[in-house]
DRENTORKOL-3810 file (N, C-alpha, C; in nm, 4 decimals):
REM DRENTORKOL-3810
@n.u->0.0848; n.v->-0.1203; n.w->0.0000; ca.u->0.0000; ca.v->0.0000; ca.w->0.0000; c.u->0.0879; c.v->0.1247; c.w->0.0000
@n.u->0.0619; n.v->0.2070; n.w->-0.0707; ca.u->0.1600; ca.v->0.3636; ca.w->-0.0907; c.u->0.0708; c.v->0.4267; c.w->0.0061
@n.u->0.1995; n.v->0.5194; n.w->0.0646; ca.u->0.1210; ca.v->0.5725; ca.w->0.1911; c.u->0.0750; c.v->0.7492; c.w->0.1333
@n.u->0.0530; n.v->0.7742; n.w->0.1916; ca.u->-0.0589; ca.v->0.8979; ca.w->0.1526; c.u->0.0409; c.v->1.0552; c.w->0.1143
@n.u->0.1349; n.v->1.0201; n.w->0.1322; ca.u->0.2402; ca.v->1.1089; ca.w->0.1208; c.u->0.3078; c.v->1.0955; c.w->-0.0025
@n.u->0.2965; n.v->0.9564; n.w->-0.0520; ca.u->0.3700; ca.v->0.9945; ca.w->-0.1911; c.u->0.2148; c.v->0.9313; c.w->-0.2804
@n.u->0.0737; n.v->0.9288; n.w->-0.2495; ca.u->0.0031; ca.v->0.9388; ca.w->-0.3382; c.u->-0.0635; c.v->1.0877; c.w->-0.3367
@n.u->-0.0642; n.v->1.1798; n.w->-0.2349; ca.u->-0.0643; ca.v->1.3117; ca.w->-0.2851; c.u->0.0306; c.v->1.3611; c.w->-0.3566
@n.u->0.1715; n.v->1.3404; n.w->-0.3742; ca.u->0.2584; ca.v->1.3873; ca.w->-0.4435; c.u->0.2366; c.v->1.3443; c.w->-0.5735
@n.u->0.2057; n.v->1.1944; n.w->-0.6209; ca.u->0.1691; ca.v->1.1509; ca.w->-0.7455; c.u->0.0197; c.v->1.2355; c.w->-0.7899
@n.u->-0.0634; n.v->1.2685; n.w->-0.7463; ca.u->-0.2211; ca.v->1.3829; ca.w->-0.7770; c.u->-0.1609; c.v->1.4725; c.w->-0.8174
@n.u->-0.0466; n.v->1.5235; n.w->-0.7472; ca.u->0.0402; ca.v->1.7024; ca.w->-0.7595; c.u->0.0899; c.v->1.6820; c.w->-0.8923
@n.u->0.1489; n.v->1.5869; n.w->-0.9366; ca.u->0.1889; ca.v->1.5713; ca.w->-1.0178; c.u->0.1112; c.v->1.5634; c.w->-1.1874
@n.u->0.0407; n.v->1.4944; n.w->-1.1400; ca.u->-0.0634; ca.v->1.4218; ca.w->-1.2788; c.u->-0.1532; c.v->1.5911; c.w->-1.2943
@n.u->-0.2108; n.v->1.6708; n.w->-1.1532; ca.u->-0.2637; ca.v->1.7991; ca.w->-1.1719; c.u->-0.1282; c.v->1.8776; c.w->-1.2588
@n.u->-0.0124; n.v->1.8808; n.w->-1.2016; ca.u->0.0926; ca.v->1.9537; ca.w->-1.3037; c.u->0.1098; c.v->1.9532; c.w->-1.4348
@n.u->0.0478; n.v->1.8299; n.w->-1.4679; ca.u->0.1060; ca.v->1.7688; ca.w->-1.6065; c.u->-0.0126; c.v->1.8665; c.w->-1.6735
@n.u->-0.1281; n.v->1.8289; n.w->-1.6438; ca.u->-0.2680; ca.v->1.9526; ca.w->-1.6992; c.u->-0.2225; c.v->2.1211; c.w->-1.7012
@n.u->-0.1368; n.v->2.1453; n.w->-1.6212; ca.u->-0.1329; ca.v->2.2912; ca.w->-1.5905; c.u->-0.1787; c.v->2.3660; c.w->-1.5020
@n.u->-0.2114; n.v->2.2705; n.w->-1.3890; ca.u->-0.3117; ca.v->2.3203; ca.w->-1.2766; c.u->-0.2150; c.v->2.4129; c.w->-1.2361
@n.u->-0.2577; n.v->2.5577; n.w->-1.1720; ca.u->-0.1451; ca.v->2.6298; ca.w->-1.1306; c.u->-0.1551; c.v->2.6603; c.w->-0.9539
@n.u->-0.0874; n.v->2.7234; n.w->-0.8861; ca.u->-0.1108; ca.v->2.7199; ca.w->-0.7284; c.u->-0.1447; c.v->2.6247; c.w->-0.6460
@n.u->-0.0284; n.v->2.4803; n.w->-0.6909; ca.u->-0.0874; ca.v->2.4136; ca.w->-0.6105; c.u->-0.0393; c.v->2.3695; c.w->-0.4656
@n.u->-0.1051; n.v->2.3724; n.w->-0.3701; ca.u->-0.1095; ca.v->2.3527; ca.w->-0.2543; c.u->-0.1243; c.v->2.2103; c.w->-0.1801
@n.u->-0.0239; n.v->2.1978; n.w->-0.0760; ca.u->-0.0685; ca.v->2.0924; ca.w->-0.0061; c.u->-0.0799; c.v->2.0684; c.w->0.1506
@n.u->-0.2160; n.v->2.0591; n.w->0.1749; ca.u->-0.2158; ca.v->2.0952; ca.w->0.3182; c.u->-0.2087; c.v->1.9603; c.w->0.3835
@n.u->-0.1075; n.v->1.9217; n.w->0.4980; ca.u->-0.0962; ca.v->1.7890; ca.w->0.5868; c.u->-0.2128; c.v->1.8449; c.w->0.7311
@n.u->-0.3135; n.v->1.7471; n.w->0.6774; ca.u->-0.4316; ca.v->1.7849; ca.w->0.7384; c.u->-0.4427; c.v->1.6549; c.w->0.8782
@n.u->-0.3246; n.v->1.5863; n.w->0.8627; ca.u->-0.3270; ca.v->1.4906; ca.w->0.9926; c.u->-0.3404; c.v->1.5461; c.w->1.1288
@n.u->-0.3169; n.v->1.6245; n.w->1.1785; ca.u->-0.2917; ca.v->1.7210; ca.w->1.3220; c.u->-0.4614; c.v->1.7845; c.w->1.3291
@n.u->-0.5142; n.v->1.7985; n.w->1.1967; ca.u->-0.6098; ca.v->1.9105; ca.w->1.2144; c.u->-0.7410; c.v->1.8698; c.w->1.1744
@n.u->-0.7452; n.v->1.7387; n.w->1.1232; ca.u->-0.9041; ca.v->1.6854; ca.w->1.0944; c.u->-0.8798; c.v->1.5070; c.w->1.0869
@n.u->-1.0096; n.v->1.4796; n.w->1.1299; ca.u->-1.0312; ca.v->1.3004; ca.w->1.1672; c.u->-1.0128; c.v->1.2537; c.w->0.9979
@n.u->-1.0895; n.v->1.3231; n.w->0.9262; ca.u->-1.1468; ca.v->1.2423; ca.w->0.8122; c.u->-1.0296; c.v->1.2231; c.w->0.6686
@n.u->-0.8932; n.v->1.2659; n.w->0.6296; ca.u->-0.8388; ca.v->1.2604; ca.w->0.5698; c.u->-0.7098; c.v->1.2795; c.w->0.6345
@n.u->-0.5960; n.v->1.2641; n.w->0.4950; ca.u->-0.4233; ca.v->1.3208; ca.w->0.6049; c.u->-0.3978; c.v->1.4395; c.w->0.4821
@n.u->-0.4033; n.v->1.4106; n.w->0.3534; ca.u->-0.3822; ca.v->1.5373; ca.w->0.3036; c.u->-0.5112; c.v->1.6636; c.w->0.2264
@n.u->-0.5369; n.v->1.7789; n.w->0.1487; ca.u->-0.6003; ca.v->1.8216; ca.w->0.0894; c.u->-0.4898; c.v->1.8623; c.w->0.0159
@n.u->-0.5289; n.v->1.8466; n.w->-0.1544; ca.u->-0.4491; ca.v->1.9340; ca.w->-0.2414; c.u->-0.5508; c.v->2.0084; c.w->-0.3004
@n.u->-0.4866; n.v->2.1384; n.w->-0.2961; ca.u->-0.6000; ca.v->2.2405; ca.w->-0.3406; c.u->-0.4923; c.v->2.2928; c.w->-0.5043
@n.u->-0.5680; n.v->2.2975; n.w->-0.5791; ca.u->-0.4866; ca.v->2.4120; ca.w->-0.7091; c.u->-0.6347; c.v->2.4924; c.w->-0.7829
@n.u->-0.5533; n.v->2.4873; n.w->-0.9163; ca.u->-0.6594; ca.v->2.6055; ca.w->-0.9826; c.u->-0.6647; c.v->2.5756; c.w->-1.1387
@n.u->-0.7602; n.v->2.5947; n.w->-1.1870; ca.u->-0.7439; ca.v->2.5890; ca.w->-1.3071; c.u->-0.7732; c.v->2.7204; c.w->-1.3575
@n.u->-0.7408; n.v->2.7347; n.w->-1.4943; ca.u->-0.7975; ca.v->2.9115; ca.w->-1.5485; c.u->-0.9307; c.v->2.8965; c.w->-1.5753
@n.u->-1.0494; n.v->2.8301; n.w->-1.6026; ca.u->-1.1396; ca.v->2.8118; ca.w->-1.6453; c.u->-1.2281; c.v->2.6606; c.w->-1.5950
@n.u->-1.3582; n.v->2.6484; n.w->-1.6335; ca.u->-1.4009; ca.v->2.5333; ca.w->-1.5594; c.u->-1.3811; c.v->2.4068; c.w->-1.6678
@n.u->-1.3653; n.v->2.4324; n.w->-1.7682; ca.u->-1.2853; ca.v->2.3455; ca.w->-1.9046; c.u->-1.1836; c.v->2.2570; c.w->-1.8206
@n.u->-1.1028; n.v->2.3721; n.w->-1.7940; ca.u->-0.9497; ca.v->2.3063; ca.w->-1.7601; c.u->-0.9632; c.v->2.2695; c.w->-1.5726
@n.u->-1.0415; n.v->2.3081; n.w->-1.5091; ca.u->-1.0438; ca.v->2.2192; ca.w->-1.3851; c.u->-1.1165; c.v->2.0750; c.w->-1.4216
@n.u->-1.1738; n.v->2.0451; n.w->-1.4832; ca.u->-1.2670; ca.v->1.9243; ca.w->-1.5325; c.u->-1.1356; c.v->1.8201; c.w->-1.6113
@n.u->-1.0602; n.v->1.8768; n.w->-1.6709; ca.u->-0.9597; ca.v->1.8191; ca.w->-1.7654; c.u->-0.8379; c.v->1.7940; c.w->-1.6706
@n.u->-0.8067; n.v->1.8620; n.w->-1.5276; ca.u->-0.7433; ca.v->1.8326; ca.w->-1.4936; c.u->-0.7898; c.v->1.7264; c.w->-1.3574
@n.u->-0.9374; n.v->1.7529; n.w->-1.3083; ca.u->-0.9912; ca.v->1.5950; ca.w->-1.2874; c.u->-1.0094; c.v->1.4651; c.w->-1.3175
@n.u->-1.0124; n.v->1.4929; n.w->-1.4668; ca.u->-0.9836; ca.v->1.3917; ca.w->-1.5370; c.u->-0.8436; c.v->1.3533; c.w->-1.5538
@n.u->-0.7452; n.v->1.4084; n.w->-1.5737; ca.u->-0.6234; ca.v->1.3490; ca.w->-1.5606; c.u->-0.5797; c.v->1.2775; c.w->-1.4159
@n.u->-0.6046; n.v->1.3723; n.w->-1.3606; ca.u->-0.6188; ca.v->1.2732; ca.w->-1.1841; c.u->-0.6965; c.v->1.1613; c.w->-1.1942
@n.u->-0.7970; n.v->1.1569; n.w->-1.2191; ca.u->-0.8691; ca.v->1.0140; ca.w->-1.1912; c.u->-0.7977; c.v->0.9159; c.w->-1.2710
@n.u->-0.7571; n.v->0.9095; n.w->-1.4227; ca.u->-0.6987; ca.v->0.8635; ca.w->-1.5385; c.u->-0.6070; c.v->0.7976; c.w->-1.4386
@n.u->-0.5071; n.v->0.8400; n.w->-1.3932; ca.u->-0.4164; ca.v->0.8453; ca.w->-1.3561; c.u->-0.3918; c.v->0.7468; c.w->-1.2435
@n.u->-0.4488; n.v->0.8044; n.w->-1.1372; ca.u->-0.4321; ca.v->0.7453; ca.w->-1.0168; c.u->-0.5216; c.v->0.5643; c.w->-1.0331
@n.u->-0.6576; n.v->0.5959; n.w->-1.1090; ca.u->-0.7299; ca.v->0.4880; ca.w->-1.1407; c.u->-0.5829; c.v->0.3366; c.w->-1.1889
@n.u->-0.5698; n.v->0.4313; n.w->-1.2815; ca.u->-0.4145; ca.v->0.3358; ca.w->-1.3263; c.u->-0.3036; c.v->0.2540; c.w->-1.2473
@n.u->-0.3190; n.v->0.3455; n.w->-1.1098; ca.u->-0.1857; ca.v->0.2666; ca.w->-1.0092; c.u->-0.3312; c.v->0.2197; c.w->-0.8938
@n.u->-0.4897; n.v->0.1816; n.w->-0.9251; ca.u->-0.5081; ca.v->0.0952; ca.w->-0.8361; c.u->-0.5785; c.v->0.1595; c.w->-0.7985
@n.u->-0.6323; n.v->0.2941; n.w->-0.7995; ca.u->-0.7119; ca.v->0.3917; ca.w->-0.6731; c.u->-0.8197; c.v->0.5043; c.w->-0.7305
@n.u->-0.8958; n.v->0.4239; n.w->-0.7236; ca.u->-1.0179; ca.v->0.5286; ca.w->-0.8451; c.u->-1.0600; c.v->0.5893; c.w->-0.6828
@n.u->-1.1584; n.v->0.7558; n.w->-0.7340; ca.u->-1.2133; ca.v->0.8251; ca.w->-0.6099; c.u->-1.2728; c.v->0.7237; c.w->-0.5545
@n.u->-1.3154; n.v->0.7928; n.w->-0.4376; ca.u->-1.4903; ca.v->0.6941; ca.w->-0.3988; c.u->-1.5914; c.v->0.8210; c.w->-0.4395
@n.u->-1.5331; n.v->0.9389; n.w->-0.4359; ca.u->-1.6668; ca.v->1.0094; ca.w->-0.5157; c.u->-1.6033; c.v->1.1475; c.w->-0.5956
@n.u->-1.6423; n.v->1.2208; n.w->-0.6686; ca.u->-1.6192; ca.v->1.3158; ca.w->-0.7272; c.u->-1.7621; c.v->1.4042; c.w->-0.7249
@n.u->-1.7493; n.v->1.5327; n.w->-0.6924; ca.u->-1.8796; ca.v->1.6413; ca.w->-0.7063; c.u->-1.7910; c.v->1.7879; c.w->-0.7587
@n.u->-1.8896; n.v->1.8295; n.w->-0.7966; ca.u->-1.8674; ca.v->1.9714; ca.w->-0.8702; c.u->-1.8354; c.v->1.9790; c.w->-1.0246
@n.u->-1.8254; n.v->1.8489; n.w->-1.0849; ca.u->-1.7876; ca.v->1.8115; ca.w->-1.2100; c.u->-1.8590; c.v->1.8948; c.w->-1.3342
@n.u->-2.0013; n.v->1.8958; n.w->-1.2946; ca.u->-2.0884; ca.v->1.9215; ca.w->-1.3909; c.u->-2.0703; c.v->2.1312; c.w->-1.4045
@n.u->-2.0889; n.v->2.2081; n.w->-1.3164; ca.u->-2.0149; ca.v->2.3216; ca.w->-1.2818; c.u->-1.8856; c.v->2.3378; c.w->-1.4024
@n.u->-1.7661; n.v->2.3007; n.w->-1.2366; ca.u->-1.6377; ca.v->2.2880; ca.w->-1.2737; c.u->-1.5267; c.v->2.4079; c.w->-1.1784
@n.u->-1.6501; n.v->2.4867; n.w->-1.1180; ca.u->-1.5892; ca.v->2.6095; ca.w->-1.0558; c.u->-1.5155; c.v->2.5730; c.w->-0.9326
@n.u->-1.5648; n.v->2.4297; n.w->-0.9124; ca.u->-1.5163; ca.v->2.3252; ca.w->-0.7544; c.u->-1.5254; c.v->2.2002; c.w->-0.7725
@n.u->-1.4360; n.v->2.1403; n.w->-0.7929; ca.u->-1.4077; ca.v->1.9965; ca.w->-0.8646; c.u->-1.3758; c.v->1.9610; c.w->-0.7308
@n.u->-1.4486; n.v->1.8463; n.w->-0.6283; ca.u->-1.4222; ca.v->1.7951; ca.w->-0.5120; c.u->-1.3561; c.v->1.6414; c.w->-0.5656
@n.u->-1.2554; n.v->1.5711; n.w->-0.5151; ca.u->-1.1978; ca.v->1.4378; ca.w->-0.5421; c.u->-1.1998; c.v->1.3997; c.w->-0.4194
@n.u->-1.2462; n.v->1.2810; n.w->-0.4130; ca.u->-1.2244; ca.v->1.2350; ca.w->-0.2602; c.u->-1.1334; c.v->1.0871; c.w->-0.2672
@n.u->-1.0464; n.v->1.0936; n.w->-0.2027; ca.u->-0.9331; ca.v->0.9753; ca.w->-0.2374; c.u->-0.9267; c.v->0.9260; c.w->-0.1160
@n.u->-1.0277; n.v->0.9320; n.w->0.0023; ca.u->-0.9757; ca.v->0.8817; ca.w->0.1501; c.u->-0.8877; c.v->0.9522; c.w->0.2201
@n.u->-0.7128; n.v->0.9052; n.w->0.2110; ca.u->-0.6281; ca.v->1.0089; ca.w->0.2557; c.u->-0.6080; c.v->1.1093; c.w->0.2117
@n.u->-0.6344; n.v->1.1152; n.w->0.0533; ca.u->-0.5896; ca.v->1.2421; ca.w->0.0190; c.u->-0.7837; c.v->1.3245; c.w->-0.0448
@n.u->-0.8065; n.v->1.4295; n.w->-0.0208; ca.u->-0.9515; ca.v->1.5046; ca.w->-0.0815; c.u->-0.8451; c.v->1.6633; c.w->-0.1427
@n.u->-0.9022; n.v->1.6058; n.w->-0.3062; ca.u->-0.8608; ca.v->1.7275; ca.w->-0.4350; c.u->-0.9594; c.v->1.8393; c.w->-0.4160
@n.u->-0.8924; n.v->1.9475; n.w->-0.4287; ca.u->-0.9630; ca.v->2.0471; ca.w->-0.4109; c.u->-0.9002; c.v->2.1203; c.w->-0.5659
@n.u->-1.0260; n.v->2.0805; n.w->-0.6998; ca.u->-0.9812; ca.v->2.1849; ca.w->-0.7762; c.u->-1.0907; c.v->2.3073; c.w->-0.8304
@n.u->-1.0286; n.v->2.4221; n.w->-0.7951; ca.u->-1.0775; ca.v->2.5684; ca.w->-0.8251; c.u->-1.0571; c.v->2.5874; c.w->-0.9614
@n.u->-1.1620; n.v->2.7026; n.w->-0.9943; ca.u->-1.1701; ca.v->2.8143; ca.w->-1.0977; c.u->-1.0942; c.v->2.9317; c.w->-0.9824
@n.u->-1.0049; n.v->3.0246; n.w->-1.0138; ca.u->-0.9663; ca.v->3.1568; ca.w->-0.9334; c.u->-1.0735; c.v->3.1959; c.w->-0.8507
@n.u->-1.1825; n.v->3.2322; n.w->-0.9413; ca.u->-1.2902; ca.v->3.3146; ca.w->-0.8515; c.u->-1.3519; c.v->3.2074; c.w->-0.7762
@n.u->-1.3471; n.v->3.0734; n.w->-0.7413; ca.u->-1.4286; ca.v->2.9984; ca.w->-0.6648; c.u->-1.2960; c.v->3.0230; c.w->-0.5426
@n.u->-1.1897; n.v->2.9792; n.w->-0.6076; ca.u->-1.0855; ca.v->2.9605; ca.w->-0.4954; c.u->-1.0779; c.v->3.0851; c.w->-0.4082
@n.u->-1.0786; n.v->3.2213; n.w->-0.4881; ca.u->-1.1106; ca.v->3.3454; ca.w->-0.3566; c.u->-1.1849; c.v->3.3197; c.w->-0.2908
@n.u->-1.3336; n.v->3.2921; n.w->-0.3216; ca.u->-1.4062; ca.v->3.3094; ca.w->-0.2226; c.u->-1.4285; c.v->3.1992; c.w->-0.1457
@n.u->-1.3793; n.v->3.0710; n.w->-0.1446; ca.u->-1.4045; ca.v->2.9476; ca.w->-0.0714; c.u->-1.3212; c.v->2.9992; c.w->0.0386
@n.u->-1.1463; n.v->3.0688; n.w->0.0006; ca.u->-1.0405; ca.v->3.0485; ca.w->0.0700; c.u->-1.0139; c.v->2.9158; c.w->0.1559
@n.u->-0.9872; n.v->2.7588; n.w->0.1641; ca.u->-0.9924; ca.v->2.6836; ca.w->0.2251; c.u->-0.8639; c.v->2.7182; c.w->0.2654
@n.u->-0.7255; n.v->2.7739; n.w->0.2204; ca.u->-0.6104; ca.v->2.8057; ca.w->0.2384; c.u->-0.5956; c.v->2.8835; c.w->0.4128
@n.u->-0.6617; n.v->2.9891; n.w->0.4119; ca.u->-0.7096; ca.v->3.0456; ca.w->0.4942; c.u->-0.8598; c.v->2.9903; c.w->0.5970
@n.u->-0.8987; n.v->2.9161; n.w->0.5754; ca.u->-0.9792; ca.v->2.8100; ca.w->0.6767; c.u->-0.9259; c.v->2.7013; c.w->0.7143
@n.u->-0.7637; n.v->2.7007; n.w->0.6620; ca.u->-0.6994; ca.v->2.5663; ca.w->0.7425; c.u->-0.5964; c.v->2.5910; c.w->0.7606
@n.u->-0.5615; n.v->2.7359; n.w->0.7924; ca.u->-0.4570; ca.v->2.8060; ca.w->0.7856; c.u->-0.3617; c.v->2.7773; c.w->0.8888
@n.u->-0.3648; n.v->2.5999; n.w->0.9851; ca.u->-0.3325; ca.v->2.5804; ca.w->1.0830; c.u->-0.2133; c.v->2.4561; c.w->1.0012
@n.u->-0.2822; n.v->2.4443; n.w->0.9422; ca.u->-0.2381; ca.v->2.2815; ca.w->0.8800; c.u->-0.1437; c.v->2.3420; c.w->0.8310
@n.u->-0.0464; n.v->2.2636; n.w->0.8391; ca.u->0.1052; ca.v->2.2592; ca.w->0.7520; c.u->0.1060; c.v->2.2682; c.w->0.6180
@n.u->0.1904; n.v->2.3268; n.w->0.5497; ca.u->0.2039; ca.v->2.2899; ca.w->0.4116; c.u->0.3365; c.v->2.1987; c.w->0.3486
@n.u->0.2850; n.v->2.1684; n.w->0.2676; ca.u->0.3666; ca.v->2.0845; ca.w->0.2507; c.u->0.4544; c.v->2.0824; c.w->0.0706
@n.u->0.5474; n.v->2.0929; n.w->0.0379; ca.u->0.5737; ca.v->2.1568; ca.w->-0.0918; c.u->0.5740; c.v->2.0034; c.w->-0.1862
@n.u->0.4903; n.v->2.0855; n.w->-0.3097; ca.u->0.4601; ca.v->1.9973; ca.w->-0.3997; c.u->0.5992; c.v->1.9751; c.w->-0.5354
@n.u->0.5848; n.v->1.8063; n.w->-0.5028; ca.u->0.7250; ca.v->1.7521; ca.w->-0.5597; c.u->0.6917; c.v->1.8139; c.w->-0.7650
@n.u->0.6471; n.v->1.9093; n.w->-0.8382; ca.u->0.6035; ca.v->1.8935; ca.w->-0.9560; c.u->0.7162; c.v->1.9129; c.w->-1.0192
@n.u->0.8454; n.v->1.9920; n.w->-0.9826; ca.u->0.9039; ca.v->2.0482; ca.w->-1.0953; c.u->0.9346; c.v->1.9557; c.w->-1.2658
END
């Protein structure tokens, strides 16, 4: 079993490959029961958050680990992934201002994403 630390880094990644930009990773172990990481990024448009959900699921589905759910798809302004340890958080800009989850978990660690 890959532990949750290098399957958020593999999401960071597969979101990079799309172009997701600002992406974030909060180690949410210290600060909530229900997951260990959130990766939050952005897409420019709800096109390209949907395309870069889809590359995540593509992806991860591939090494063994499809979501257990996905919401906001149909939108696109808030693409929710739920992976167990790890829950995707992908934004449009203007959803991501005004959600700010960055700043509602502004306790949780960050953690730098392996994309270069």
């Amino acid at each position: 079993e890959k532990s949750s630390e290098s399957f958020v880094q593999a999401i960071a990644r597969a979101a990079a490959d799309k172009k997701a930009e600002e992406i974030i990773i909060l180690d949410m172990r210290e600060v909530c029961s229900y997951t260990d990481f959130f990766l939050i990024c952005e897409g420019r448009s709800s096109r390209q958050t949907k395309a870069i959900a889809d590359e995540i699921r593509v992806r991860m589905k591939a090494e063994g680990t499809p979501p257990l759910r996905v919401e906001g798809e149909v939108r696109g302004d808030w693409v929710l992934m739920d992976y167990l340890t790890v829950v995707v958080h992908i934004f449009t800009p203007e959803a991501r201002d005004f959600y700010r989850l960055e700043v509602l978990w502004k306790e949780a660690p960050r953690v730098e994403a392996a994309v270069s």
